[in-house]
C-alpha positions in Angstrom: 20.2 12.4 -1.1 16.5 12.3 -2.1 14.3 9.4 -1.2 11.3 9.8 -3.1 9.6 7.9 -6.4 7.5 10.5 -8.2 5.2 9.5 -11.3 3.2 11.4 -13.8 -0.2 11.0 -14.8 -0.8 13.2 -17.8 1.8 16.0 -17.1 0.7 15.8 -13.3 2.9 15.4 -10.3 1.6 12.7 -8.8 1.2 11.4 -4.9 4.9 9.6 -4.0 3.7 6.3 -3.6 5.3 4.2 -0.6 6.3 0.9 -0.3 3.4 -1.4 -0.1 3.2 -5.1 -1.0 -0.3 -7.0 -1.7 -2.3 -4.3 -4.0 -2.0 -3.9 -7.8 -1.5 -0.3 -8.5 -2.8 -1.1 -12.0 -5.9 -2.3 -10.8 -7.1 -1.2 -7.6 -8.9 2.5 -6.7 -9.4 4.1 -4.1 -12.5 3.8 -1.9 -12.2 6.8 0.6 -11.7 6.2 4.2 -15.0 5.5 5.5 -14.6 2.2 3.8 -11.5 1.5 6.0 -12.8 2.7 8.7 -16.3 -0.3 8.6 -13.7 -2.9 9.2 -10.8 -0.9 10.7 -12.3 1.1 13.6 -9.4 1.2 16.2 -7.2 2.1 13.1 -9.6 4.9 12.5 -9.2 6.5 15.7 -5.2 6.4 15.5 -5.5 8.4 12.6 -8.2 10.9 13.8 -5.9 11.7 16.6 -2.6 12.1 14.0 -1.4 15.1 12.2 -2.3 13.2 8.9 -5.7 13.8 9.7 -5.0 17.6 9.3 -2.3 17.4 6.5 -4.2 19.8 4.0 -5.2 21.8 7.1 -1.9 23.0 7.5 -1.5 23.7 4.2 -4.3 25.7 4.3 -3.1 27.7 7.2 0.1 28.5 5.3 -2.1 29.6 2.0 -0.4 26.2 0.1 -3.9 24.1 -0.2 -3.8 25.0 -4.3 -0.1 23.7 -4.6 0.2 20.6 -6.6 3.8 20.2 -5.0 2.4 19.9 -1.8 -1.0 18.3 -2.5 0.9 15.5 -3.6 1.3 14.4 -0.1 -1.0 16.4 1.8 -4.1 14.5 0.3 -4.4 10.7 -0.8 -4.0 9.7 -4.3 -3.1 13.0 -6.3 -2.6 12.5 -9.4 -3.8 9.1 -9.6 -6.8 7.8 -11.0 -9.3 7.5 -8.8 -7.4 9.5 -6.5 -8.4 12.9 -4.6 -9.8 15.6 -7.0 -11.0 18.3 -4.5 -14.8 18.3 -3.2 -15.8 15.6 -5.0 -13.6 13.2 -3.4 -13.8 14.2 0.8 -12.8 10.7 1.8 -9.2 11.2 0.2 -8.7 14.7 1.9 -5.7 14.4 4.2 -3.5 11.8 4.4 -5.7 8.6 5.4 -5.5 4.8 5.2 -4.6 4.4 1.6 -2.2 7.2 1.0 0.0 4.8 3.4 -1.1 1.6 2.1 -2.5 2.0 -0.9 -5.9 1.9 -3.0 -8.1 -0.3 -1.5 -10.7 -1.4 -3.8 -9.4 -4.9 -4.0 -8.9 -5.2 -0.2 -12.8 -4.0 0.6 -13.7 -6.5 -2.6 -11.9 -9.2 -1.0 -10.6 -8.5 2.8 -7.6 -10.9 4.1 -3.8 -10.4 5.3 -1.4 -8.8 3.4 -3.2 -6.1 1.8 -0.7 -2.8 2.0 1.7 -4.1 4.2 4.8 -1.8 5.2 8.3 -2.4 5.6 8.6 -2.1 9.5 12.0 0.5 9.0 9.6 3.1 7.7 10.9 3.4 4.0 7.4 3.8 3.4 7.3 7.0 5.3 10.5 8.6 3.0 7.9 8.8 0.4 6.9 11.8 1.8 8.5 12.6 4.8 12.3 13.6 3.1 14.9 16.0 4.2 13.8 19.0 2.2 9.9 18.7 3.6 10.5 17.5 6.8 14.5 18.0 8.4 13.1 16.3 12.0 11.9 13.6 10.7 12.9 10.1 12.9 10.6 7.2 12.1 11.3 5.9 15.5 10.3 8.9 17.5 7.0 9.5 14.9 5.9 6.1 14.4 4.6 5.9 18.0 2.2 9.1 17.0 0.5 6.9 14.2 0.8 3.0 15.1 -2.5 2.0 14.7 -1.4 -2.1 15.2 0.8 -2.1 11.7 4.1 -3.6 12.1 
């Protein structure tokens, strides 16, 4: 059984998005993780120590980094506007605060509770993390590797 939601953006396989409640995906971009990271500094180290922080590192070490299928949740916002597009976007490389939570333009505009909350059973993480890419997967025994003070 296959827990994913996948979009297309002109013929593109898009990013799975997650479960996120406060942002309007028809409105808001992405900003890149450095803006995160000016008002979310412990958050920032959490992820610096993950394995998100290397997602399209280990694509690259298994020759994959040019694969849309696996882009799509190696990087932030594939497919998306606004979302990564190689070199010109280094703040979405990896998997980083808004591939979880999602763009943040309207959060950095106007900063409060709320923004990109996730359900606390990790449906949010299915998005990506399914059978077929990832067979270990337990939310309860990864979720301690990422917690950065979210539910």
């Amino acid at each position: 059984r296959r827990h994913t939601r996948y979009g297309t953006v002109t013929g593109v396989q898009t990013c799975a998005l997650p479960i996120f409640t406060g942002v309007d995906r028809a409105v808001a971009r992405y900003v890149g993780v450095e803006a995160c990271a000016a008002c979310h500094p412990a958050a920032r180290a959490a992820w610096e120590q993950s394995g998100h922080r290397h997602a399209l590192d280990a694509l690259r070490e298994k020759s994959a980094a040019f694969n849309p299928a696996c882009l799509r949740c190696h990087v932030t916002g594939f497919g998306h506007p606004s979302g990564w597009a190689g070199a010109a976007t280094p703040g979405l490389t990896d998997v980083q605060c808004e591939a979880c939570h999602g763009p943040g333009s309207q959060h950095v505009a106007a900063p409060g509770p709320g923004y990109g909350t996730l359900p606390e059973s990790g449906a949010a993480c299915v998005a990506c993390h399914t059978w077929e890419n990832s067979p270990d997967y337990r939310w309860d025994a990864y979720w301690p590797k990422i917690t950065h003070g979210q539910g």
